[in-house]
Backbone as numpy.savetxt, mean C-alpha at the origin, in Angstrom:
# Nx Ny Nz CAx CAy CAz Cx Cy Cz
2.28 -1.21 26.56 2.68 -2.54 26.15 2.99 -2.52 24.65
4.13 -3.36 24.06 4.62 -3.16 22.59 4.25 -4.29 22.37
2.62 -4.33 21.59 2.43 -5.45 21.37 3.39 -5.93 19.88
3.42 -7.64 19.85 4.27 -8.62 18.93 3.47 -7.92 17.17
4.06 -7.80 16.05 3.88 -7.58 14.75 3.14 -9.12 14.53
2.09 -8.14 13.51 1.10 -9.86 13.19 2.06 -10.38 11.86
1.87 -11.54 11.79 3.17 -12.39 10.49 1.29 -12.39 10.03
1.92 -11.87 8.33 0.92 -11.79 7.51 1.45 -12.50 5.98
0.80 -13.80 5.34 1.62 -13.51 4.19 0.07 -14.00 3.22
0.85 -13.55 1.87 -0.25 -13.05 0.74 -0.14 -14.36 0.17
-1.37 -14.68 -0.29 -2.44 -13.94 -1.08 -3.38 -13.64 1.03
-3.86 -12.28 0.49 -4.61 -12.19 1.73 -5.79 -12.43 1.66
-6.16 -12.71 3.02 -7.87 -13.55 3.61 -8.91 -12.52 4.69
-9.54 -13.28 5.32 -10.28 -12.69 6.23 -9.79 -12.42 7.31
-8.46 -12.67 7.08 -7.49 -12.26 8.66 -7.07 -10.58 8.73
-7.22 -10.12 7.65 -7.09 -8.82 7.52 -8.21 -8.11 8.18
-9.41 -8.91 8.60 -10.64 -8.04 8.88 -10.44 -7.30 10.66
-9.67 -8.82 11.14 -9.37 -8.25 12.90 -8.30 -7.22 12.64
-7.40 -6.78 12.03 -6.43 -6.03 12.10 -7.14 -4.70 12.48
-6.06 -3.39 13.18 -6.76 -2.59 13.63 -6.03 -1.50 13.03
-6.47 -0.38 12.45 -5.65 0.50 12.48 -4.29 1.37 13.73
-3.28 1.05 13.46 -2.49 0.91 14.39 -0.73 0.05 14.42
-1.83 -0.94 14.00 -1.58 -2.55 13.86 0.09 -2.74 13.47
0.86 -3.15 14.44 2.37 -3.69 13.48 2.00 -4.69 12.51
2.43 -4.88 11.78 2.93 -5.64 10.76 4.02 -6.29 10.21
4.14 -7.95 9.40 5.41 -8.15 8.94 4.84 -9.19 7.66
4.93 -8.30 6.28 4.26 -9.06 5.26 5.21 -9.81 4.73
4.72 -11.14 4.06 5.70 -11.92 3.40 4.99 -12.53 2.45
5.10 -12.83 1.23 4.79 -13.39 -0.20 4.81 -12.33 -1.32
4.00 -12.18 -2.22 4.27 -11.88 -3.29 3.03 -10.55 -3.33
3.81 -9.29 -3.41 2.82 -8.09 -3.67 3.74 -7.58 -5.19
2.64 -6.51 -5.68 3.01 -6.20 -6.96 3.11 -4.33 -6.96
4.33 -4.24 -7.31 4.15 -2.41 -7.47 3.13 -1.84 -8.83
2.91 -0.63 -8.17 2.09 0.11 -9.11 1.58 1.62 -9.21
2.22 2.28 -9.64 1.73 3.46 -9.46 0.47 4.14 -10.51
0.84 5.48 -11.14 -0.44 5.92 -12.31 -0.11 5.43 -12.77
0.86 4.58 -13.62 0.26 4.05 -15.46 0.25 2.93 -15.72
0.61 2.24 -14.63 0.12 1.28 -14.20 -1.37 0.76 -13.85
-1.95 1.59 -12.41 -3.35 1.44 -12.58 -3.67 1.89 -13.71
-3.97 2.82 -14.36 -4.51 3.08 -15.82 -4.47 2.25 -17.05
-3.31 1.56 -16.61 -2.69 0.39 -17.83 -4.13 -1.21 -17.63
-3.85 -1.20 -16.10 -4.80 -2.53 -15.60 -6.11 -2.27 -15.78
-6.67 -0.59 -15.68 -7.69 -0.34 -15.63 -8.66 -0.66 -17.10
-7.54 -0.31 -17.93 -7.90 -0.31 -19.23 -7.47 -1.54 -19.67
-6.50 -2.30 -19.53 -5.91 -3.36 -20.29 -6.78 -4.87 -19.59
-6.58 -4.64 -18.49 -6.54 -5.84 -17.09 -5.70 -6.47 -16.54
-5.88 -6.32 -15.50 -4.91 -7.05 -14.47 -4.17 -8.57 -14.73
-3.03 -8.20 -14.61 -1.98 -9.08 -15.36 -1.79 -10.32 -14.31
-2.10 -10.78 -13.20 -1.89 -11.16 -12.29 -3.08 -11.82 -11.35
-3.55 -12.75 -10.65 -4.61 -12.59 -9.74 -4.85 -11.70 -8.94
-5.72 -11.14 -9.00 -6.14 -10.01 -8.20 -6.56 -10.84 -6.33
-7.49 -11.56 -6.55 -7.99 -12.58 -5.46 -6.61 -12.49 -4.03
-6.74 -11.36 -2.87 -6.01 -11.66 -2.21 -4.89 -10.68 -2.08
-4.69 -10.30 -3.33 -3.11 -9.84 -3.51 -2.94 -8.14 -3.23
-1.68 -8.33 -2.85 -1.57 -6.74 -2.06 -0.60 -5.74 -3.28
-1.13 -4.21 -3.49 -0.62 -3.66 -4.34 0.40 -2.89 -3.60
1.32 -2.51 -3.97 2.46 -1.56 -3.64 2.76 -0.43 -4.42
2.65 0.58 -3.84 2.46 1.89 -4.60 3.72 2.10 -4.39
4.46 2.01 -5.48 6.09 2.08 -5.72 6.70 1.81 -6.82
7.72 2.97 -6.83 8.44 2.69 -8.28 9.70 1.76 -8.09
9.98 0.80 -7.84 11.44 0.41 -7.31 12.72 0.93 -8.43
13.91 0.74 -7.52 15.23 0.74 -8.32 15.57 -0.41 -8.77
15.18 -1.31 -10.31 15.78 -2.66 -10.73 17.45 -2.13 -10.77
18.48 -2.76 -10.08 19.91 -3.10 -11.58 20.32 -4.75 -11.12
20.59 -4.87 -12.46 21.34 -6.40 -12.50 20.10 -7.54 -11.76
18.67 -7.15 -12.06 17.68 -8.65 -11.86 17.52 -8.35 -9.98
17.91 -7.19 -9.22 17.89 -7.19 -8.31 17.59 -5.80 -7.45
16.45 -5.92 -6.61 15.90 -4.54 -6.13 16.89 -3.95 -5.08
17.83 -2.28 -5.54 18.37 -1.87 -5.34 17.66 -0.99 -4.25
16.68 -0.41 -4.23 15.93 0.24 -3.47 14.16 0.11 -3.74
13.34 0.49 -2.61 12.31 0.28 -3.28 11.20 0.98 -1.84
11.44 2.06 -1.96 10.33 3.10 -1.15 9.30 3.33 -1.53
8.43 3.67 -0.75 6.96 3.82 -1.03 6.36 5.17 -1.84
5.71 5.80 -2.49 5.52 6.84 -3.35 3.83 7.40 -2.72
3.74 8.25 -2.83 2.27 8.58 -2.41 1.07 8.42 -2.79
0.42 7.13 -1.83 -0.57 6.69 -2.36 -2.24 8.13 -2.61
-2.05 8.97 -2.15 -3.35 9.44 -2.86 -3.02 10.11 -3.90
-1.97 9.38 -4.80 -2.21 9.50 -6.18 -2.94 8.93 -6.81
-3.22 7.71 -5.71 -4.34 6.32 -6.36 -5.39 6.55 -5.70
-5.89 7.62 -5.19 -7.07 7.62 -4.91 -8.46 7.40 -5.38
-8.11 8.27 -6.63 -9.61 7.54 -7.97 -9.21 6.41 -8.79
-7.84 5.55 -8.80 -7.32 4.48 -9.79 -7.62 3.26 -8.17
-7.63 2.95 -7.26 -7.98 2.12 -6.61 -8.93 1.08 -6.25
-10.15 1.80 -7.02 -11.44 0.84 -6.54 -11.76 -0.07 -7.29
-11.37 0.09 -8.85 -11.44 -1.26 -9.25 -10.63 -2.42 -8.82
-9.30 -2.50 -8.56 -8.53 -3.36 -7.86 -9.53 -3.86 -6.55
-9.92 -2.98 -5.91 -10.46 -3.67 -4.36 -11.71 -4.70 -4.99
-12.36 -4.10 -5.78 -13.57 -4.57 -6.72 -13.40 -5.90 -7.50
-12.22 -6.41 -7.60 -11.78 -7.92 -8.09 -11.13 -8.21 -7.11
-10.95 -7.86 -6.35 -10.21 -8.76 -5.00 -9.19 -8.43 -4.16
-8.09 -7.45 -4.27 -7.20 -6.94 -4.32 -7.63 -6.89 -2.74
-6.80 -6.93 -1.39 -6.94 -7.09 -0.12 -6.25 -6.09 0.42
-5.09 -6.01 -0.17 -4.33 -4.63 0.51 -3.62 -4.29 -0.18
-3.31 -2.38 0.15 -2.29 -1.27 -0.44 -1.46 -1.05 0.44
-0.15 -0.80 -0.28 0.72 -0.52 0.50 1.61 0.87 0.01
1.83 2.00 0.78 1.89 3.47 0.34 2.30 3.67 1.50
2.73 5.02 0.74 2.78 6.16 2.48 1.96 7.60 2.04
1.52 8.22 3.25 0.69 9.36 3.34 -0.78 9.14 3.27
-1.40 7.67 3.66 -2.77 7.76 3.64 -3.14 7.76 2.06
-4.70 7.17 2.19 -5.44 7.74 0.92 -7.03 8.58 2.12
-7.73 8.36 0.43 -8.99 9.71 0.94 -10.20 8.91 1.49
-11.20 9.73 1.76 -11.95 8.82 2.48 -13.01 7.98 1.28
-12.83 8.32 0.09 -13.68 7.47 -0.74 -12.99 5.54 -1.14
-12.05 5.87 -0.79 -10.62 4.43 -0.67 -11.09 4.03 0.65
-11.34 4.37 1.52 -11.22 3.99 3.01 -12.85 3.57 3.26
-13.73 4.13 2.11 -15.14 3.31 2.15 -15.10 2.23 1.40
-14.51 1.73 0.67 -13.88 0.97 -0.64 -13.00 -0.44 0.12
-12.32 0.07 1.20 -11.56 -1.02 1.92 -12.40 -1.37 2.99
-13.95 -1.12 3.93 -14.39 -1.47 4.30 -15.16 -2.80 4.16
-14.92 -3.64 5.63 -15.10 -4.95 4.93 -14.28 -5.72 4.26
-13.72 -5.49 3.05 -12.57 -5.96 2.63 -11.31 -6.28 2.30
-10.63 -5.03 2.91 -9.12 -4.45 2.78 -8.43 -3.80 3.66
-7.28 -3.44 3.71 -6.26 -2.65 4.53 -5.80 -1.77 3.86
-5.05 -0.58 4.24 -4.03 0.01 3.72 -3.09 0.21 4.92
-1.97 -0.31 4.19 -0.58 -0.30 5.41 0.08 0.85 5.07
0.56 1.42 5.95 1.63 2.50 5.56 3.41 1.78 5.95
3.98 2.56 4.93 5.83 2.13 4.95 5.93 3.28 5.13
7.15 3.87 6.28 7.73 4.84 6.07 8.61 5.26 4.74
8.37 6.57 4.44 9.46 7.17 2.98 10.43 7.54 3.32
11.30 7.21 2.55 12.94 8.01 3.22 13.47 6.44 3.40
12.94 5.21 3.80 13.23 3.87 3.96 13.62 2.78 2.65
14.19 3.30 1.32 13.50 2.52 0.28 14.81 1.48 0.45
15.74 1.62 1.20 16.95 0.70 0.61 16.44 -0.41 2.23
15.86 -0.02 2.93 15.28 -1.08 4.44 14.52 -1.86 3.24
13.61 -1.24 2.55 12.41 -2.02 2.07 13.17 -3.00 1.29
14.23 -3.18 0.39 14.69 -3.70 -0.62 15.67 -4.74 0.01
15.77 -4.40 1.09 16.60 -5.26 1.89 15.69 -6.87 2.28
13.90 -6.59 1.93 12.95 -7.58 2.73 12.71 -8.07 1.13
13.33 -7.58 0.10 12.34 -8.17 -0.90 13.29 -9.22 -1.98
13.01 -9.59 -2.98 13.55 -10.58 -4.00 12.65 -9.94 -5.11
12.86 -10.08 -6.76 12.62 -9.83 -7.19 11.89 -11.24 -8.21
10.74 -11.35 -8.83 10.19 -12.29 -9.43 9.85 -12.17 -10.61
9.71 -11.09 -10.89 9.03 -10.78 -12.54 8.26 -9.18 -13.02
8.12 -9.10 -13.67 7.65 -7.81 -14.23 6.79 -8.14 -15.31
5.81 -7.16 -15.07 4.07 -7.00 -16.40 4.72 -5.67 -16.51
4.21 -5.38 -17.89 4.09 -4.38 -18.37 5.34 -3.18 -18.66
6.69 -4.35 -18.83 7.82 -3.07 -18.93 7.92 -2.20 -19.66
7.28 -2.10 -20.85 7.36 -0.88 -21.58 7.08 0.38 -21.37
6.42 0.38 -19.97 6.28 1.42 -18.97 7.42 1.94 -17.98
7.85 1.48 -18.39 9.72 1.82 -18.01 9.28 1.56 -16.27
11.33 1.78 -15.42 11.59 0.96 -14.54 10.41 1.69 -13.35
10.08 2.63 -13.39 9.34 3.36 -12.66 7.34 2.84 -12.58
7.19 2.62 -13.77 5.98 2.78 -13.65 5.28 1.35 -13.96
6.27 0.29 -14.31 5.75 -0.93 -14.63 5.52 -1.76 -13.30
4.55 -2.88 -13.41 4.46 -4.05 -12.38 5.60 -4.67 -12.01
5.80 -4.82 -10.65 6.88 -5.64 -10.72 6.33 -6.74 -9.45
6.44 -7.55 -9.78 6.43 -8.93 -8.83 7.57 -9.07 -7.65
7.18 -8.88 -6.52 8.37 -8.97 -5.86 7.71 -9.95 -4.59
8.71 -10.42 -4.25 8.24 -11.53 -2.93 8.58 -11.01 -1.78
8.36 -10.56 -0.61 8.59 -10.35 0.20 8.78 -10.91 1.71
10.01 -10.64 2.33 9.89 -11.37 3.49 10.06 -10.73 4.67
8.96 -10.43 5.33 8.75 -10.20 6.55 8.87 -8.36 6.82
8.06 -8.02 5.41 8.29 -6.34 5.73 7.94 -5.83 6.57
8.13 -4.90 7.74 7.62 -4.07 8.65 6.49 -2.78 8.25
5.46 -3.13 8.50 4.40 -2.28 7.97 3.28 -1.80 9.05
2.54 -1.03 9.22 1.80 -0.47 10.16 0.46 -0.13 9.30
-0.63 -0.63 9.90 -1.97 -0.72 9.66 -2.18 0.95 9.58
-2.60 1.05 8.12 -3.01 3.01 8.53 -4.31 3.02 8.17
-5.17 1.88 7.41 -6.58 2.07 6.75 -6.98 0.94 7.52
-7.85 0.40 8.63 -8.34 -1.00 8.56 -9.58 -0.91 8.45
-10.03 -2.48 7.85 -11.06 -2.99 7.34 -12.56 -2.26 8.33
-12.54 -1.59 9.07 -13.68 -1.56 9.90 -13.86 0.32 9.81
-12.74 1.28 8.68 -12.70 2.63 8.58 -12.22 3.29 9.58
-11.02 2.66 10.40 -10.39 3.47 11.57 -9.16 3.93 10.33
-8.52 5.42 10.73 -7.84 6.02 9.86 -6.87 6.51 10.26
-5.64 5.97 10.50 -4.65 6.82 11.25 -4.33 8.41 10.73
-4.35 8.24 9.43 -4.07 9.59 8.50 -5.18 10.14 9.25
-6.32 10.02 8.87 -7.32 11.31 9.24 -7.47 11.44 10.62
-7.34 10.27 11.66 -6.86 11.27 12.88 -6.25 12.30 13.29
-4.98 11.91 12.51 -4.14 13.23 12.83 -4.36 14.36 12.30
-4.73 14.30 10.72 -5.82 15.60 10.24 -6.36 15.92 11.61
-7.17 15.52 12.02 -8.31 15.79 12.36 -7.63 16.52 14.09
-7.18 15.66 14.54 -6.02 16.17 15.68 -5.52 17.89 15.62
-4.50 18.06 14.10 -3.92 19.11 14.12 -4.88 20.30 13.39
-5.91 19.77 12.96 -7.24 21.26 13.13 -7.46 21.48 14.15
-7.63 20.57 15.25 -8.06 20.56 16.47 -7.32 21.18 17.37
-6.34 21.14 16.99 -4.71 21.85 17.77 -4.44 23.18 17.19
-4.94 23.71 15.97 -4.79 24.59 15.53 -5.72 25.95 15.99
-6.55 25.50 16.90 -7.23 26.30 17.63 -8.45 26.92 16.33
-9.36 27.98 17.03 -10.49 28.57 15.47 -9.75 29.56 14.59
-10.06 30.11 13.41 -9.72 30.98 12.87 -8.28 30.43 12.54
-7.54 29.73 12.88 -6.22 29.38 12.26 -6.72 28.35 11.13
-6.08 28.05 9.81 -5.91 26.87 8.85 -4.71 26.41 8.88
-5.27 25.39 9.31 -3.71 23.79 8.89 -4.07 23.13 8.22
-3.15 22.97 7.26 -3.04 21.80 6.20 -2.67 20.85 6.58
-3.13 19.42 6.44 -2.38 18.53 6.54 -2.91 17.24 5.63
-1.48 17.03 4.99 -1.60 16.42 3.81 -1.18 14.52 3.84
């Protein structure tokens, strides 16, 4: 059965807690990109924005002319040790591709999601979004906040609130498939 995408929009609540890892998705309101110097910037500076709710996007977008040209997802376990203060003021959900680690995925228990976007998708993604504002441009177009509103992105539950892990299943799957004495990586 293909179950219906849950309509999710931000600032997020306790509705994130039934979601399952698995989960379709279709986000709409206002998430903020952010990659390293960014978290490092908030970590150290503070969060430019309400945290209460709000979903981060691990992404550098393409600005030209006031308007997101592209805007794909970048690999979130780069934020693996820059994440927990965000969840720690409120921050409800990440949005990345490739999973994070399992110290993020104890961190979103109880309180958070992490959705995965497919990569290779950044001009689909830019197609769902509008652009609203930017913190921190002196971090150039890559690494600064950007405010973007979103409508109705297609996203898939990969971290949910209760520590089901789609990423580390499949880890865990293709050791398992790899028979003894063989090593697989999987990243």
């Amino acid at each position: 059965m293909n179950k219906a995408a849950v309509q999710l929009k931000t600032p997020l609540g306790d509705e994130i807690l039934a979601l399952h890892a698995g989960d379709r998705v279709e986000l709409s309101g206002l998430v903020y990109t952010a990659r390293d110097e960014a978290h490092l910037r908030m970590r150290n500076e503070g969060i430019p924005f309400d945290p209460k709710g709000a979903v981060i996007y691990h992404c550098g977008p393409v600005i030209k002319d006031n308007r997101i040209v592209a805007a794909g997802p970048t690999t979130s376990a780069r934020m693996n040790t820059l994440s927990g203060f965000l969840l720690d003021r409120g921050v409800r959900g990440l949005i990345g591709k490739g999973g994070m680690d399992a110290t993020v995925r104890e961190q979103l228990r109880g309180r958070g999601v992490y959705f995965a976007f497919t990569g290779g998708c950044a001009a689909l993604a830019a197609s769902h979004m509008t652009l609203k504002g930017v913190h921190f441009p002196d971090l150039g177009m890559a690494e600064a906040v950007w405010v973007i509103e979103l409508d109705r992105l297609p996203l898939v539950v990969g971290i949910d609130a209760l520590g089901n892990d789609l990423f580390g299943a499949v880890r865990e799957h293709a050791h398992r498939a790899a028979g003894p004495g063989q090593r697989q990586e999987c990243t």
